[in-house]
PyMOL Python script that loads the backbone (N, CA, C, O; Angstrom):
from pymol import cmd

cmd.read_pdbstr("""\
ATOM      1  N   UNK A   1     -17.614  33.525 -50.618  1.00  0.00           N
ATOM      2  CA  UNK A   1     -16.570  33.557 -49.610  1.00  0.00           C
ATOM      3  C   UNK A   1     -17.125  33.885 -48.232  1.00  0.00           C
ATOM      4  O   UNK A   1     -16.511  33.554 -47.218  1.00  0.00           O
ATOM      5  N   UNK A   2     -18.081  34.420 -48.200  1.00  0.00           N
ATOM      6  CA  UNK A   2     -18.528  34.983 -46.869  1.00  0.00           C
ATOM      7  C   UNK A   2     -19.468  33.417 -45.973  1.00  0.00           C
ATOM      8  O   UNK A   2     -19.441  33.082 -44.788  1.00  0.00           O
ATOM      9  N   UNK A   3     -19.882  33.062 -46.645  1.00  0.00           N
ATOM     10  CA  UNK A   3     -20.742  31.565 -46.169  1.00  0.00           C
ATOM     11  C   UNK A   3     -19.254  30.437 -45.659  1.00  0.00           C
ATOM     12  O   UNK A   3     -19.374  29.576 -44.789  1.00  0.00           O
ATOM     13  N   UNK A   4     -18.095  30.673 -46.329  1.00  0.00           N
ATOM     14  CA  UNK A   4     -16.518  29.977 -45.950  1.00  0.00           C
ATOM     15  C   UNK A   4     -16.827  30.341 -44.374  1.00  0.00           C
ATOM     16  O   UNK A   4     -17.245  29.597 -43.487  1.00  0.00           O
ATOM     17  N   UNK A   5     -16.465  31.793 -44.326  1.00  0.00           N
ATOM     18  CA  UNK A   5     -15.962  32.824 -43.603  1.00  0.00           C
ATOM     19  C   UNK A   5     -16.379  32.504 -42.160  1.00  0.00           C
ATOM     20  O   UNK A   5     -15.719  32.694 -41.138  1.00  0.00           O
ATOM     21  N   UNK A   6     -17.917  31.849 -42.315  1.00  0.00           N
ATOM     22  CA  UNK A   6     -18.926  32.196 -41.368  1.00  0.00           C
ATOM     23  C   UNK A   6     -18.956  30.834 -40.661  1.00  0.00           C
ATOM     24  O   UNK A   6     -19.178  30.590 -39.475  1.00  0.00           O
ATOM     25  N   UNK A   7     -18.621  29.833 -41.893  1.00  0.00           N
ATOM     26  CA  UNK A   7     -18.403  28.525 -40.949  1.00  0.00           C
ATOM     27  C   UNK A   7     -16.871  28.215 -40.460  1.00  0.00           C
ATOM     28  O   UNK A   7     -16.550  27.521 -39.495  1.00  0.00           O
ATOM     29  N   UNK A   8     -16.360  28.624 -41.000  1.00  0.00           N
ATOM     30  CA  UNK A   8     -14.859  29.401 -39.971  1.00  0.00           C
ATOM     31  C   UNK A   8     -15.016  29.396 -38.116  1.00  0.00           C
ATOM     32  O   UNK A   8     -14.867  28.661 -37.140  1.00  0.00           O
ATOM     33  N   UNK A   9     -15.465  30.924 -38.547  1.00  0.00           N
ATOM     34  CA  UNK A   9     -16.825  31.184 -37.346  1.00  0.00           C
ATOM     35  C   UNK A   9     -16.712  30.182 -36.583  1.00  0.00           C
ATOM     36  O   UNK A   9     -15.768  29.962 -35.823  1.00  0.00           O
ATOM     37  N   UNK A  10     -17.732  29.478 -36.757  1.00  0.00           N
ATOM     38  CA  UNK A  10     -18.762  28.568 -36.070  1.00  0.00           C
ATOM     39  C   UNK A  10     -17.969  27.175 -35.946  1.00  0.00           C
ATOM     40  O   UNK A  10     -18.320  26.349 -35.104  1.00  0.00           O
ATOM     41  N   UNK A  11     -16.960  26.957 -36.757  1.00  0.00           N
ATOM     42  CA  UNK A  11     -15.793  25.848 -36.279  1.00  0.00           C
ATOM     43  C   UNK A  11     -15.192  25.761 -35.480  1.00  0.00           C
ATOM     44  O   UNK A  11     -14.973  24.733 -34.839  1.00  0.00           O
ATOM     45  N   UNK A  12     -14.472  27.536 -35.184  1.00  0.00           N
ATOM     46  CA  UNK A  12     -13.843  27.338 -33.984  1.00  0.00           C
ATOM     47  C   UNK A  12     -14.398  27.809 -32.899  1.00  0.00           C
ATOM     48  O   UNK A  12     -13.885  27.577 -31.804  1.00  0.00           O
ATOM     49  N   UNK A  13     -15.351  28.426 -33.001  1.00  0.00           N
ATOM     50  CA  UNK A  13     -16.499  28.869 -31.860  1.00  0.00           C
ATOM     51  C   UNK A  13     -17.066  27.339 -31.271  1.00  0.00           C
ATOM     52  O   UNK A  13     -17.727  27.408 -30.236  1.00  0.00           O
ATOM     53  N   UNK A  14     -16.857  26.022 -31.840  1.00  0.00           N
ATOM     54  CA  UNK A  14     -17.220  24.867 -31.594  1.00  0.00           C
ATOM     55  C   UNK A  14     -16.371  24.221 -31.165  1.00  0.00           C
ATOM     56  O   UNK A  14     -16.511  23.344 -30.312  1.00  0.00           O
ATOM     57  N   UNK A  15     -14.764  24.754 -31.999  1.00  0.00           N
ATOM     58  CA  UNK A  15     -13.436  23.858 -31.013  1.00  0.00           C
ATOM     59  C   UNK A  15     -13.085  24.542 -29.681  1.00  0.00           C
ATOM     60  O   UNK A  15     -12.495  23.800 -28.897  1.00  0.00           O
ATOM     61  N   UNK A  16     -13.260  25.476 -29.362  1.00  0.00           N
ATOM     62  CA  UNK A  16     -13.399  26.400 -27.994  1.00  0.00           C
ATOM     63  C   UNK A  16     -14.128  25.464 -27.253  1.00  0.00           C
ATOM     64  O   UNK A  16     -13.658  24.731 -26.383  1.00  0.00           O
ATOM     65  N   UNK A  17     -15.217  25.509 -27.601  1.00  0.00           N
ATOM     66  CA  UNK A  17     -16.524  24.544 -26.701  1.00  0.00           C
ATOM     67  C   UNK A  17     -16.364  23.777 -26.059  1.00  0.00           C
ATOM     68  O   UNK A  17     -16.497  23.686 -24.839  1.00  0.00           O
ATOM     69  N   UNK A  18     -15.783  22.538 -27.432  1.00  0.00           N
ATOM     70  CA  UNK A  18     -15.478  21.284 -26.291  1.00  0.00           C
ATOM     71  C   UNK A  18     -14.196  21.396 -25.821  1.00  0.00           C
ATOM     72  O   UNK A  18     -13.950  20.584 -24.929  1.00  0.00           O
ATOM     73  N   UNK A  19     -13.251  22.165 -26.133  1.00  0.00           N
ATOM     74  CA  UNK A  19     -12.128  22.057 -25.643  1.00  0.00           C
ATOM     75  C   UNK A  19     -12.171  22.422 -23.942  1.00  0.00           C
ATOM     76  O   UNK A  19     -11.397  22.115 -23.036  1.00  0.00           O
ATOM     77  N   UNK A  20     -13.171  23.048 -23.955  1.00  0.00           N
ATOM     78  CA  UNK A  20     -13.682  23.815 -22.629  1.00  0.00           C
ATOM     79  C   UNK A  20     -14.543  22.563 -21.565  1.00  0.00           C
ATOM     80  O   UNK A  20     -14.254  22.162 -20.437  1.00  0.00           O
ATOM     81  N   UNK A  21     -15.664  22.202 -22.477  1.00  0.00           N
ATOM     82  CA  UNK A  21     -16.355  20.727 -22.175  1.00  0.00           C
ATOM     83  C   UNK A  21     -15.303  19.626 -21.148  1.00  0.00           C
ATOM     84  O   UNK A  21     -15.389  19.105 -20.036  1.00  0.00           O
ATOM     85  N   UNK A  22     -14.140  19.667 -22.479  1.00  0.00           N
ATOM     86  CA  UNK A  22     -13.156  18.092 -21.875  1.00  0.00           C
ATOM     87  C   UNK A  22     -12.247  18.321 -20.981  1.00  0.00           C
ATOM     88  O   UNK A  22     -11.744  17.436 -20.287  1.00  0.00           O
ATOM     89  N   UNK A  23     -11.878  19.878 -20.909  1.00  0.00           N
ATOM     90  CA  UNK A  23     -11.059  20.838 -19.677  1.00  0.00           C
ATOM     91  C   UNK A  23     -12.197  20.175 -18.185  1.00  0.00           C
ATOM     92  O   UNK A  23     -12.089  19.284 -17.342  1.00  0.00           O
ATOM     93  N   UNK A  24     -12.822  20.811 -18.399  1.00  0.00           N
ATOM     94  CA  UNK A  24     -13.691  20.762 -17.427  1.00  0.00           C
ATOM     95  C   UNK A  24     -14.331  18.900 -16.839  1.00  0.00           C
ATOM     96  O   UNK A  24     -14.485  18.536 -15.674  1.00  0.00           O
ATOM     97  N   UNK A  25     -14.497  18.334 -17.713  1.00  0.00           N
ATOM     98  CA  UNK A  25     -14.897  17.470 -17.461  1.00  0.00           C
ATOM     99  C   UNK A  25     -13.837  16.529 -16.707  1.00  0.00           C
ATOM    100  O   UNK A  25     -14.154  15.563 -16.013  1.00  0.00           O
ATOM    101  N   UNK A  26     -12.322  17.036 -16.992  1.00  0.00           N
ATOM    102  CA  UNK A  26     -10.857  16.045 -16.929  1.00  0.00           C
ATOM    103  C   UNK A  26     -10.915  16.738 -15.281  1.00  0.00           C
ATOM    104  O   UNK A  26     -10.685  16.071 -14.273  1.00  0.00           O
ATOM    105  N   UNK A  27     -11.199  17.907 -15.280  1.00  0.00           N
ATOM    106  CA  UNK A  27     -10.925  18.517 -13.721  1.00  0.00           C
ATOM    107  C   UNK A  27     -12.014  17.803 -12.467  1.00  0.00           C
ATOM    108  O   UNK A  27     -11.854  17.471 -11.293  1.00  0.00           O
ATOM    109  N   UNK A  28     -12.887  17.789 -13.199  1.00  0.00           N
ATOM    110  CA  UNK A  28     -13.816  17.290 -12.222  1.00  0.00           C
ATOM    111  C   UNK A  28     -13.610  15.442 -11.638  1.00  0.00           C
ATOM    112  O   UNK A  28     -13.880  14.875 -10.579  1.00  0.00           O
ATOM    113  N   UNK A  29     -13.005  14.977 -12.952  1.00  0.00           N
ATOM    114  CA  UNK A  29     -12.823  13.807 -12.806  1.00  0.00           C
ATOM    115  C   UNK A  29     -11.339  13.862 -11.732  1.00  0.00           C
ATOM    116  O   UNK A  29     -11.381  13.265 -10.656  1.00  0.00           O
ATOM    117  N   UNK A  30     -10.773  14.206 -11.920  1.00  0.00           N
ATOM    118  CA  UNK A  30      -9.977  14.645 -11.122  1.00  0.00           C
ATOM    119  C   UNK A  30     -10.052  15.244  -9.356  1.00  0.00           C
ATOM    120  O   UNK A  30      -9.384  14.938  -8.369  1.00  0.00           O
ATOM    121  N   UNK A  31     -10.834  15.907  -9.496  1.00  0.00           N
ATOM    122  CA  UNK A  31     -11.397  15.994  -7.952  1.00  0.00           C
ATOM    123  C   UNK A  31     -12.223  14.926  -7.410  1.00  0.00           C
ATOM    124  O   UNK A  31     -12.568  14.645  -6.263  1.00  0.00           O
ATOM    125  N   UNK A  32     -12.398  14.517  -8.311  1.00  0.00           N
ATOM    126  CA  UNK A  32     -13.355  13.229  -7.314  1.00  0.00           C
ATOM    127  C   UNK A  32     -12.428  12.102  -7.126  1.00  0.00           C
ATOM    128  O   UNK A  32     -12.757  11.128  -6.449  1.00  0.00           O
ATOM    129  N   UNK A  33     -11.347  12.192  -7.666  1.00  0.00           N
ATOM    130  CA  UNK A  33     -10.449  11.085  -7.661  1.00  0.00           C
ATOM    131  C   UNK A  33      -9.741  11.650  -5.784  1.00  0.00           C
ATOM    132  O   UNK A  33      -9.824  11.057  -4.709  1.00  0.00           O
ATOM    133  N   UNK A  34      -9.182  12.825  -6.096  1.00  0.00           N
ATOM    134  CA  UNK A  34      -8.396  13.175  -5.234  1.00  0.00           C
ATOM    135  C   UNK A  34      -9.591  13.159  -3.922  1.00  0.00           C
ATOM    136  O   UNK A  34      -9.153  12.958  -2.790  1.00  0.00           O
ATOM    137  N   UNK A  35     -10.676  13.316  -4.057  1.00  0.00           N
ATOM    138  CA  UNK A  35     -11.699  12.962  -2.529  1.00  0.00           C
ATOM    139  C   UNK A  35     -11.811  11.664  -2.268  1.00  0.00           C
ATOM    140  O   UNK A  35     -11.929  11.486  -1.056  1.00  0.00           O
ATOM    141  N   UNK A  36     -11.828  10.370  -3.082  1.00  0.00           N
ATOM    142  CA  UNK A  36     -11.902   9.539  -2.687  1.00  0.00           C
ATOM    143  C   UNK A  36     -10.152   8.932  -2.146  1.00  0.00           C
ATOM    144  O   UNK A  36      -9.968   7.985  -1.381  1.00  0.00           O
ATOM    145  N   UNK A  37      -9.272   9.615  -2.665  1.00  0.00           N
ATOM    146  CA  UNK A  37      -7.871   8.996  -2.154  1.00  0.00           C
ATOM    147  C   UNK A  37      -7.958   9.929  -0.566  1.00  0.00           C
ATOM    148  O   UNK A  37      -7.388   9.403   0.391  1.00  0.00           O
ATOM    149  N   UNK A  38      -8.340  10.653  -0.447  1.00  0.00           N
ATOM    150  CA  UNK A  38      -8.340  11.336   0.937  1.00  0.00           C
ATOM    151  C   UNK A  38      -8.996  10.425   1.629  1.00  0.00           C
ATOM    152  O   UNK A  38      -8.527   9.711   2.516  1.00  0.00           O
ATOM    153  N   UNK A  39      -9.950  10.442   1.277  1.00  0.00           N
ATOM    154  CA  UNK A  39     -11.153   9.306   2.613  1.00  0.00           C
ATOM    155  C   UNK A  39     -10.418   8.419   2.883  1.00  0.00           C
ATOM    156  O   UNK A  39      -9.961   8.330   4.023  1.00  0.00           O
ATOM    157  N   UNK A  40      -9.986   7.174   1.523  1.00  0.00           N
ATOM    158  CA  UNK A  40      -9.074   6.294   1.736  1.00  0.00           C
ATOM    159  C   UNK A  40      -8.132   6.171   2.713  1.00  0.00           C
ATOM    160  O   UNK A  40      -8.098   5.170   3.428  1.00  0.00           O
ATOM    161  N   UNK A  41      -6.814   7.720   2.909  1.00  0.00           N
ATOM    162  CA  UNK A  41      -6.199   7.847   3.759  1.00  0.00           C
ATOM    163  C   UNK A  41      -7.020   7.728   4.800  1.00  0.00           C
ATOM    164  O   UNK A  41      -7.240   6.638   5.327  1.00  0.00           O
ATOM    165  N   UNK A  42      -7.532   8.802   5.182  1.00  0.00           N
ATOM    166  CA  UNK A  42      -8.621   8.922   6.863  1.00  0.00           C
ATOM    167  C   UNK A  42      -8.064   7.751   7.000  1.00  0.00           C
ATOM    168  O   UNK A  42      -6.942   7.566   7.472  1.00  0.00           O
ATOM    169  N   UNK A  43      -9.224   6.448   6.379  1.00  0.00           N
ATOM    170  CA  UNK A  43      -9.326   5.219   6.862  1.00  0.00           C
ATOM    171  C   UNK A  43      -8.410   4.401   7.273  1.00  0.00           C
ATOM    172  O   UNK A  43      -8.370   3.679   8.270  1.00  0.00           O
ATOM    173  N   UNK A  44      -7.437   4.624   6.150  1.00  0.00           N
ATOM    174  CA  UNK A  44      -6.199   4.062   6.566  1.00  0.00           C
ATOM    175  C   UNK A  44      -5.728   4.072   7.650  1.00  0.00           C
ATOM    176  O   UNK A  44      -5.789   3.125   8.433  1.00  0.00           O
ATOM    177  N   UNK A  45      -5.044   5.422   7.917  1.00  0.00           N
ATOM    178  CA  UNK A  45      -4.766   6.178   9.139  1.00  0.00           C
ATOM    179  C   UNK A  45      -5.874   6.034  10.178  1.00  0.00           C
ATOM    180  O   UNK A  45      -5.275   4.960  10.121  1.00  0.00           O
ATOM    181  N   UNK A  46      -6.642   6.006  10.866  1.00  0.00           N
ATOM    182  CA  UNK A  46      -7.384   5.314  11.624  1.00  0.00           C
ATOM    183  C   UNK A  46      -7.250   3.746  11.577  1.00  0.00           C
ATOM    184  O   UNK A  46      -6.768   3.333  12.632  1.00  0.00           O
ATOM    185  N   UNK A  47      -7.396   3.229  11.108  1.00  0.00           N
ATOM    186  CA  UNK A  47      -6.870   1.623  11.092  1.00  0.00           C
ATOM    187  C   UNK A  47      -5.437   1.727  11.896  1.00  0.00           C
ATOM    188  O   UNK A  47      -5.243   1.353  13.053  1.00  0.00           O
ATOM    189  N   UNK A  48      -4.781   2.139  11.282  1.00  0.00           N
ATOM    190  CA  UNK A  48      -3.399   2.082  11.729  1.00  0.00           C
ATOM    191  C   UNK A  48      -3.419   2.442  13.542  1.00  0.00           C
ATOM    192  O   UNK A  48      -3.008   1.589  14.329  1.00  0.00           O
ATOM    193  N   UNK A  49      -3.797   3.408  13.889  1.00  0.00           N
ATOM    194  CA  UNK A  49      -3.748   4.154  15.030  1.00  0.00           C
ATOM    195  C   UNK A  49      -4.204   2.885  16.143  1.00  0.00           C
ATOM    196  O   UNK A  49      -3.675   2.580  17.212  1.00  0.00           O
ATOM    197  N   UNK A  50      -5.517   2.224  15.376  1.00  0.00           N
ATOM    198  CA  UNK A  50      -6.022   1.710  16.250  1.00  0.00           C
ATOM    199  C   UNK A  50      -5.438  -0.124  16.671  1.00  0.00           C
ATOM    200  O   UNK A  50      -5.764  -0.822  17.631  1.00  0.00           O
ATOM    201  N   UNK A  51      -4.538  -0.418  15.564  1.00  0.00           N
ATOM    202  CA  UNK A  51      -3.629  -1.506  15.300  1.00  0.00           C
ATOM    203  C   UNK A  51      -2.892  -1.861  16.869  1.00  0.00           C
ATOM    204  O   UNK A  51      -2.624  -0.889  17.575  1.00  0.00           O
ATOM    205  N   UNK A  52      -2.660  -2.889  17.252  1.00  0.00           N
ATOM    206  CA  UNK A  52      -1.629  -2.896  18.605  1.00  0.00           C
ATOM    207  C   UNK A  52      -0.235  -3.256  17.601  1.00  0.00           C
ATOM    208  O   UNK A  52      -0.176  -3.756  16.478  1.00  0.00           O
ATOM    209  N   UNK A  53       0.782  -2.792  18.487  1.00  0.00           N
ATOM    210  CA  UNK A  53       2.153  -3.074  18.422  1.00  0.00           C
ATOM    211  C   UNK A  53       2.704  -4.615  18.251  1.00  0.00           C
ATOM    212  O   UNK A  53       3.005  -5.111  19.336  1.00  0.00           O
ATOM    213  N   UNK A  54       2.881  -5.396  17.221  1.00  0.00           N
ATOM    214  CA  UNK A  54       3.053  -6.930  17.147  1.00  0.00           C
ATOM    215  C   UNK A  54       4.108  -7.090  18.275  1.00  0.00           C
ATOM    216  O   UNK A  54       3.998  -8.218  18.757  1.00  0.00           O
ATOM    217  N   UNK A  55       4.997  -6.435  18.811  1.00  0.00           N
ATOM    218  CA  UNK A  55       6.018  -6.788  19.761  1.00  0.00           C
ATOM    219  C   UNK A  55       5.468  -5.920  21.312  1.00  0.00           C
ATOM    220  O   UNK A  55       6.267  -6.281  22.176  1.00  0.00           O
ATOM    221  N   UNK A  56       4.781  -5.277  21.726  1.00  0.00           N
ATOM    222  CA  UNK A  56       4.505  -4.439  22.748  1.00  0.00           C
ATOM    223  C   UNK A  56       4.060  -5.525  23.874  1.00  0.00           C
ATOM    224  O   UNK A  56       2.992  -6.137  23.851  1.00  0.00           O
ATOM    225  N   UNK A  57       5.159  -5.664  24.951  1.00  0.00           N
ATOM    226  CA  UNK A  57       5.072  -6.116  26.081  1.00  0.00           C
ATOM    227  C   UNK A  57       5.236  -7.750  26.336  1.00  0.00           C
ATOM    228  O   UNK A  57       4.994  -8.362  27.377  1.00  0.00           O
ATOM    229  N   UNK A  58       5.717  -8.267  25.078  1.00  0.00           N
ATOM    230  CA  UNK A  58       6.323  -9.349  24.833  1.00  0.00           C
ATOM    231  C   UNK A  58       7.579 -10.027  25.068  1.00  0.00           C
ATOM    232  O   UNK A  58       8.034 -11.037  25.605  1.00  0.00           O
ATOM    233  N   UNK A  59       7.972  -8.869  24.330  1.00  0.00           N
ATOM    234  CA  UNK A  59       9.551  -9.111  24.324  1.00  0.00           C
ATOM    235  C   UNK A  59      10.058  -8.141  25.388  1.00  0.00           C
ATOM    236  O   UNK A  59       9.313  -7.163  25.459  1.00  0.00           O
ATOM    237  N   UNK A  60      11.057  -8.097  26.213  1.00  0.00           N
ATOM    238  CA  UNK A  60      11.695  -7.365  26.950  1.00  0.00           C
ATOM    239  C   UNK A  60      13.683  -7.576  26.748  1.00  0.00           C
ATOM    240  O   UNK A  60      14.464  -8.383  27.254  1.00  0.00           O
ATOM    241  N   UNK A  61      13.872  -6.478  25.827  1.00  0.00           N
ATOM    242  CA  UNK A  61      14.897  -6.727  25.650  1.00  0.00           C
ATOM    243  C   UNK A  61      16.528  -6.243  27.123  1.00  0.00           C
ATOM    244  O   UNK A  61      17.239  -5.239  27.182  1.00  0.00           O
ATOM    245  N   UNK A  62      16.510  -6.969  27.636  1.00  0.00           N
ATOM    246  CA  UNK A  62      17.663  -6.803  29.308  1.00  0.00           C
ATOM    247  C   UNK A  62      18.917  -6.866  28.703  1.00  0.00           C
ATOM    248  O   UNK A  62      19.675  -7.389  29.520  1.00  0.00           O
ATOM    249  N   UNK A  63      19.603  -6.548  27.514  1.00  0.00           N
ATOM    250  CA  UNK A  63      20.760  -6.906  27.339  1.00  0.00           C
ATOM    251  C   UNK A  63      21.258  -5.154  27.421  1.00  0.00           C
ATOM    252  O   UNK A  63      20.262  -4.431  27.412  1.00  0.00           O
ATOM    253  N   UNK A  64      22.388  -4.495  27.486  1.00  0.00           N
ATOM    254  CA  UNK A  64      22.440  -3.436  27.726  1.00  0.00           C
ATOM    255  C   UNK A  64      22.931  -2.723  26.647  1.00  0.00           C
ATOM    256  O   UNK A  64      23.064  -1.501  26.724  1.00  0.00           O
TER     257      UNK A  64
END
""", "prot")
cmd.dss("prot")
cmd.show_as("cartoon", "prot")
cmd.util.cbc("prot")
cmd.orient("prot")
């Protein structure tokens, strides 16, 4: 019973592990996701800023 006991033990001393492993690994994947959707924005947002107005100084609307 004690050799049971011991790989008991060492089963869940092993499901801890990776449970810890795939925690960790899901977070990281995760931050790198959320840095590349940031940059993305930046870029975006700069594009945009630098865009002209499709109607700016074209049209002049005189009706009141």
């Amino acid at each position: 019973m004690e050799l049971n006991s011991m790989m008991g033990q060492q089963l869940a001393a092993l499901r801890q592990t990776v449970s810890l492993s795939v925690m960790n690994m899901a977070q990281t994947t995760g931050a790198a996701q959320a840095t590349v959707m940031l940059n993305d924005f930046s870029k975006a947002q700069e594009t945009a800023k630098s865009a002209p107005h499709p109607t700016l100084g074209k049209i002049v609307d005189l009706r009141g």
